[in-house]
C-alpha positions as CSV (number, residue, x, y, z in Angstrom):
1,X,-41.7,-12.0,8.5
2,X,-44.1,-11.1,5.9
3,X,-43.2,-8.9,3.1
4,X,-45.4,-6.8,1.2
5,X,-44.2,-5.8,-2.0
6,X,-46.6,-5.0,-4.3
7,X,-48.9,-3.1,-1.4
8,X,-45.8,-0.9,-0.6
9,X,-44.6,-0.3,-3.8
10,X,-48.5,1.2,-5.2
11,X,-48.2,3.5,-2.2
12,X,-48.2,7.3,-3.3
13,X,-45.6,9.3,-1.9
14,X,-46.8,11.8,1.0
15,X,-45.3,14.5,2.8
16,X,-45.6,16.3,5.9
17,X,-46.4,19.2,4.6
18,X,-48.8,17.8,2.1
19,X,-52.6,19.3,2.4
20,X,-54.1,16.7,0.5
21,X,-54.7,12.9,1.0
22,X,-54.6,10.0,-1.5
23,X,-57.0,8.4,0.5
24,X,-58.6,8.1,4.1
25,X,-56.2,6.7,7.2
26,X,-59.9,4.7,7.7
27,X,-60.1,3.4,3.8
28,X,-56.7,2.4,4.3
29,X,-57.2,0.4,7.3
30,X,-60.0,-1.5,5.4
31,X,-57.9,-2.1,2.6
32,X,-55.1,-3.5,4.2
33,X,-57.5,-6.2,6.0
34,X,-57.0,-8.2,2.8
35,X,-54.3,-7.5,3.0
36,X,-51.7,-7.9,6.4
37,X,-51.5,-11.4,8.2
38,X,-53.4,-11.5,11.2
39,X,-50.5,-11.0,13.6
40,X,-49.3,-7.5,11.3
41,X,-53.2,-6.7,11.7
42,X,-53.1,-7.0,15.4
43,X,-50.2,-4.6,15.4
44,X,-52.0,-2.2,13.7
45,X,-54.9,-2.5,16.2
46,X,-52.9,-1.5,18.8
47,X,-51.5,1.6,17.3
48,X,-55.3,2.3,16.2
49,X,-56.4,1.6,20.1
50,X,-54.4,4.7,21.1
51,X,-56.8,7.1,19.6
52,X,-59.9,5.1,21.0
53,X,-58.8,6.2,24.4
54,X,-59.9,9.6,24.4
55,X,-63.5,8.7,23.4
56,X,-63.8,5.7,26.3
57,X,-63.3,8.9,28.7
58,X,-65.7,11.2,27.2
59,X,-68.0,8.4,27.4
60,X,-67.4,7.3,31.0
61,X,-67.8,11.9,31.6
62,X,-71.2,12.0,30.3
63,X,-72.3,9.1,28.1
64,X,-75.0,11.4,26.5
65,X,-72.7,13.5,25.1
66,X,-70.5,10.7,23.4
67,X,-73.2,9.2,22.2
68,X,-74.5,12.2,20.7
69,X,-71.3,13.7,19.3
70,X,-70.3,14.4,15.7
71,X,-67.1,12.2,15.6
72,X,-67.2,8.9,17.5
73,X,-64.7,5.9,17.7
74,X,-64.0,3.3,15.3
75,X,-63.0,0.3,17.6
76,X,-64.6,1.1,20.9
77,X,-68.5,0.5,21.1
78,X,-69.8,2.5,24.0
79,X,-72.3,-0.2,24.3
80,X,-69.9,-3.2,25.0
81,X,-68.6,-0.5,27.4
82,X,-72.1,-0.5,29.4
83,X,-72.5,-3.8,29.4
84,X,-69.0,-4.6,30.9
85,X,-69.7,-2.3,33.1
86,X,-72.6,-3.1,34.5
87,X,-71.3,-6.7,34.8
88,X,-68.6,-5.6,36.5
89,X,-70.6,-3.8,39.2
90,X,-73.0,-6.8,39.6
91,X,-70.0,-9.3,39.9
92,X,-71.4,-11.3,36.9
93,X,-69.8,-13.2,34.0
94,X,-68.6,-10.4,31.7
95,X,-70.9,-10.7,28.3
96,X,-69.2,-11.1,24.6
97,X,-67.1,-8.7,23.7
98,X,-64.0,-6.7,21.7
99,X,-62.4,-4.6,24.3
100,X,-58.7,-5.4,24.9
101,X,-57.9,-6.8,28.0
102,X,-56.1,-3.2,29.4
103,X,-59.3,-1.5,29.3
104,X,-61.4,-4.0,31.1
105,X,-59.0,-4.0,33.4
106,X,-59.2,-0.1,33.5
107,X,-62.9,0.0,33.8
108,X,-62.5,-2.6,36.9
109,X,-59.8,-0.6,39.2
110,X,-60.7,2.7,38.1
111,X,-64.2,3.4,37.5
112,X,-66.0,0.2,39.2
113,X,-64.3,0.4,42.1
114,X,-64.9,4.5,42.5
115,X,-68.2,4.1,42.6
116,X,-67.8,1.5,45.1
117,X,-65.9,3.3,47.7
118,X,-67.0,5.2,50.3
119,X,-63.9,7.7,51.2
120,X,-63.6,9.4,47.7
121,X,-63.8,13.3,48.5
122,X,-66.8,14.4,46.4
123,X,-65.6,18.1,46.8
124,X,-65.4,20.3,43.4
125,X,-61.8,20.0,43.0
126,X,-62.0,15.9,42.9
127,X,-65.0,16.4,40.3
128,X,-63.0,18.8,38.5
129,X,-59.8,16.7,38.5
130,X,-61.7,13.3,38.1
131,X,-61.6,13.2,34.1
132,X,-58.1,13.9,34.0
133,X,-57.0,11.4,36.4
134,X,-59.1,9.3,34.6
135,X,-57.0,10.0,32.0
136,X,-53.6,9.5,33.2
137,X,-54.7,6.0,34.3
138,X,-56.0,5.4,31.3
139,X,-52.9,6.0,29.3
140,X,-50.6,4.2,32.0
141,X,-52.9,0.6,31.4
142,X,-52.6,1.3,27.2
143,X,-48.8,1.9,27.3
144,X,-47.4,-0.7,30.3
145,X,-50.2,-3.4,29.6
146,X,-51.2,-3.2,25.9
147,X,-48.9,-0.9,23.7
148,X,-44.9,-1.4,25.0
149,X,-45.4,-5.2,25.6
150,X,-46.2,-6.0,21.7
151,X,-44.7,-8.6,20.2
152,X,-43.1,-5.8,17.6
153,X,-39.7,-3.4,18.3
154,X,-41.3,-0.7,15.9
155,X,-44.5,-0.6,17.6
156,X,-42.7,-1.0,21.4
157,X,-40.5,2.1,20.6
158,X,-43.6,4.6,18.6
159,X,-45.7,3.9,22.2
160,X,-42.2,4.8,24.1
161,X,-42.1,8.0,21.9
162,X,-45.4,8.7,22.4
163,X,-45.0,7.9,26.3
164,X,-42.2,10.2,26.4
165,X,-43.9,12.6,24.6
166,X,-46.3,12.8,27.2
167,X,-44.4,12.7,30.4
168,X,-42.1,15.2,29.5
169,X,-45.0,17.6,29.0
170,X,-46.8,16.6,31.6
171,X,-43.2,16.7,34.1
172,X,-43.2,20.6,32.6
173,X,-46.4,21.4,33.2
174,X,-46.6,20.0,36.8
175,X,-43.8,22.2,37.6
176,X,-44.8,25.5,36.4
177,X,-47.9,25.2,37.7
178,X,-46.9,23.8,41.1
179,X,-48.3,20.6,40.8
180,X,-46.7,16.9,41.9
181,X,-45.7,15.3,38.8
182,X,-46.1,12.3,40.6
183,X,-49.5,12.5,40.3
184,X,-49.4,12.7,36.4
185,X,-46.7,10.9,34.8
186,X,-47.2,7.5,33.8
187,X,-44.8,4.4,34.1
188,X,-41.9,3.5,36.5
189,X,-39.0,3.4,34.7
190,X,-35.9,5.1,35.2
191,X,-37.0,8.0,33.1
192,X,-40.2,8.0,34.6
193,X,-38.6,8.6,38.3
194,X,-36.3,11.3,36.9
195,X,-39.1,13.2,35.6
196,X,-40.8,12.9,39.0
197,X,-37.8,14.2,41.6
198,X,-35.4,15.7,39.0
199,X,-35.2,19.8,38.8
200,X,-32.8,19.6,36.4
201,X,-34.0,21.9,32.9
202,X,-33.4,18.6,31.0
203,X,-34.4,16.1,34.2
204,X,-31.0,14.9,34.0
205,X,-31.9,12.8,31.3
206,X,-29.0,11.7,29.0
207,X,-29.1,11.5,25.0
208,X,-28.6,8.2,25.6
209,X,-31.8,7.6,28.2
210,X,-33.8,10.2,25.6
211,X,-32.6,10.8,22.5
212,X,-35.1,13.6,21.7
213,X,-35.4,15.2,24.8
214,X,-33.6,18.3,23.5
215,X,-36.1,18.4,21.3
216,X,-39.0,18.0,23.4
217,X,-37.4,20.9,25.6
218,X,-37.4,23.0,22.4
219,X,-41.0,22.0,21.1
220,X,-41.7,23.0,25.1
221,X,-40.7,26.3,25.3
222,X,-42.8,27.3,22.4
223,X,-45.4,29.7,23.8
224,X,-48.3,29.4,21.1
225,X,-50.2,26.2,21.5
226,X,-50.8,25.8,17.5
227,X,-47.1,25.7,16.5
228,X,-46.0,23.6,19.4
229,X,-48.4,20.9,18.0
230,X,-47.4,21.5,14.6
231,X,-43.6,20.9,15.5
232,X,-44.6,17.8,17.8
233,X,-46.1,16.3,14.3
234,X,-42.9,16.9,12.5
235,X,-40.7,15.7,15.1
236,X,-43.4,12.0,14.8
237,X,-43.2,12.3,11.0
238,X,-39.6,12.4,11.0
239,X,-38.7,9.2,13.7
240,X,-41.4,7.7,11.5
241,X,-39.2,8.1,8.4
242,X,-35.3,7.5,10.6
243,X,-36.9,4.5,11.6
244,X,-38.1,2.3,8.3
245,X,-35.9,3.8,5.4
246,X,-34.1,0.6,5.6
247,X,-37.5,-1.5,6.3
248,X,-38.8,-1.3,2.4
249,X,-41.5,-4.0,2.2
250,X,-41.7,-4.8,5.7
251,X,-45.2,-4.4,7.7
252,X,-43.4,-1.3,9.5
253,X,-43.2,0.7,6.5
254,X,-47.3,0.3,6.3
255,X,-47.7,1.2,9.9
256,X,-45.5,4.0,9.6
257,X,-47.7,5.1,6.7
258,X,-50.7,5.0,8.3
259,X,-49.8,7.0,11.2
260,X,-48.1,9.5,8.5
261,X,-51.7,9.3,7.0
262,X,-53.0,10.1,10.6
263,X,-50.5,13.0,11.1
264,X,-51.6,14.8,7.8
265,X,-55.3,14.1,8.7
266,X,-54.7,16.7,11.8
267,X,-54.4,19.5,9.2
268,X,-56.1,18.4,6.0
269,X,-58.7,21.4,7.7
270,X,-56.4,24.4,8.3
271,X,-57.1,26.8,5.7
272,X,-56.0,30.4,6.9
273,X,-53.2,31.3,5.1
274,X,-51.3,32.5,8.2
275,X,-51.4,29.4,9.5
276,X,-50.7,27.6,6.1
277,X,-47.3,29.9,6.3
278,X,-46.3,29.2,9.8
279,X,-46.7,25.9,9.2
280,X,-44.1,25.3,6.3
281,X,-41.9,27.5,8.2
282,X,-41.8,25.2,10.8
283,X,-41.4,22.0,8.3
284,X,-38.6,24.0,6.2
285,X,-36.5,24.3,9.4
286,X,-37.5,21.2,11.0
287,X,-36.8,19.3,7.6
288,X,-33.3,20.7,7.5
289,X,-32.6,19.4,11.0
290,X,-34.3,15.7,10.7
291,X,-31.9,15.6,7.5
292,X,-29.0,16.3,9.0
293,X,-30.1,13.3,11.8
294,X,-31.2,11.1,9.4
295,X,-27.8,11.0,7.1
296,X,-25.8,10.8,9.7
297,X,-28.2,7.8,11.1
298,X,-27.4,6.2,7.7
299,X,-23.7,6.9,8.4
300,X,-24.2,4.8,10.8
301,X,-26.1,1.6,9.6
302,X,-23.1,1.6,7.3
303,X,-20.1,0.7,9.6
């Protein structure tokens, strides 16, 4: 395993409540291609994949308005995207390209096919729903074909965080609205299933099957949309820091930075000072907490 001592060690400390960046998550990414062996770089790819995903279904919803938006990806080209495409509705020999093997496959059951069949109910609600749906199945093929199965525990266990992360809100959601939560949460494991059947407050989930799923309840009952997001980042940041304390000069420790870099990004615009206030509140408490987990994690590396 490669070890990266000098890169770590000229690394300027960051915090979660920081407001300012050292530099970019994007500048960093470029540095480090001098940087990482190609295996670490590929890891980093498919953490960087995860944010790509939201633009590949904007694009597929109206490509004028992808095209033509102010932000836009910085791994996915929507034109490799049309030209797969249209090869795949022709049946031809797919032209070069850079899109991982998970959406391709996406684009072939999901979108290719749709347009091919005959039985989809064009009524309002299926246009409605469509983009979401699309969106479920696009995070199911990222996480069980592309994300989970990498070659790399700390990568394998951020996507399961992230999975989690999702399918818990999604299994609270679909039940106070009514809905089937078959319908929106992605994966089949046993966590998965209990989230679909369970009516348990916790879906019978276990520390041990979830360790954070008190804390997902918690974030979950927050009733304004801002600070639930703002405690779901400080619940990331702090995994991110339980989880390479011990890792110094290991490639982890850079891909936990960048996604640290990532996390402060989200707020480098919030300026109002209310929301400047409600935020440190939530990272004095939340700090107090994570420290509390994180010693007595240490405790434990110890015996």
């Amino acid at each position: 395993m490669a070890k990266y001592y000098a890169t770590i060690s000229g690394l300027p400390n960051i915090g979660v409540d920081d407001r300012k960046l050292p530099f970019s998550s994007e500048l960093f990414v470029e540095e480090l291609r001098e940087v990482l062996t190609s295996g670490d770089f590929k890891l980093l790819e498919v953490l960087r994949w995860e944010r790509e995903n939201r633009f590949l279904i904007d694009y597929l919803e109206s490509p004028e308005k992808a095209l033509e938006a102010t932000e836009q990806p910085q791994l996915l080209s929507y034109e490799e995207v049309a030209t797969v495409m249209d090869a795949l509705k022709k049946g031809t020999k797919l032209p070069k390209h850079h899109l991982p093997a998970y959406i391709i496959d996406f684009l072939k059951d999901f979108v290719v096919e749709k347009d091919e069949e005959d039985d989809v109910q064009d009524d309002e609600e299926e246009v409605r729903m469509w983009p979401l749906r699309l969106e479920d199945k696009l995070a199911d093929y990222y996480y069980t074909k592309f994300a989970l199965p990498a070659r790399n525990h700390f990568v394998a266990e951020w996507s399961r965080l992230n999975l989690d992360i999702r399918n818990v809100f999604a299994a609270f959601t679909s039940r106070n609205l009514g809905w089937d939560p078959k319908d929106y949460i992605v994966g089949d494991s046993e966590v998965e299933r209990k989230l679909k059947t369970s009516t348990a407050t916790n879906f019978g989930l276990s520390e041990e099957e979830m360790d954070y799923i008190a804390a997902l309840t918690s974030v979950q009952n927050e009733t304004d949309i801002t600070r639930r997001e703002r405690m779901l980042d400080v619940l990331k940041w702090n995994w991110l820091e339980e989880r390479v304390f011990d890792r110094t000069f290991n490639v982890e420790t850079i891909l936990a930075y960048y996604l640290q870099l990532r996390i402060i990004e989200r707020w480098t615009e919030l300026n109002e000072k209310t929301g400047e206030e409600t935020f440190r509140s939530i990272v004095a408490t939340l700090k107090k907490e994570s420290n509390d987990s994180l010693n007595e994690f240490k405790r434990n590396q110890k015996k």
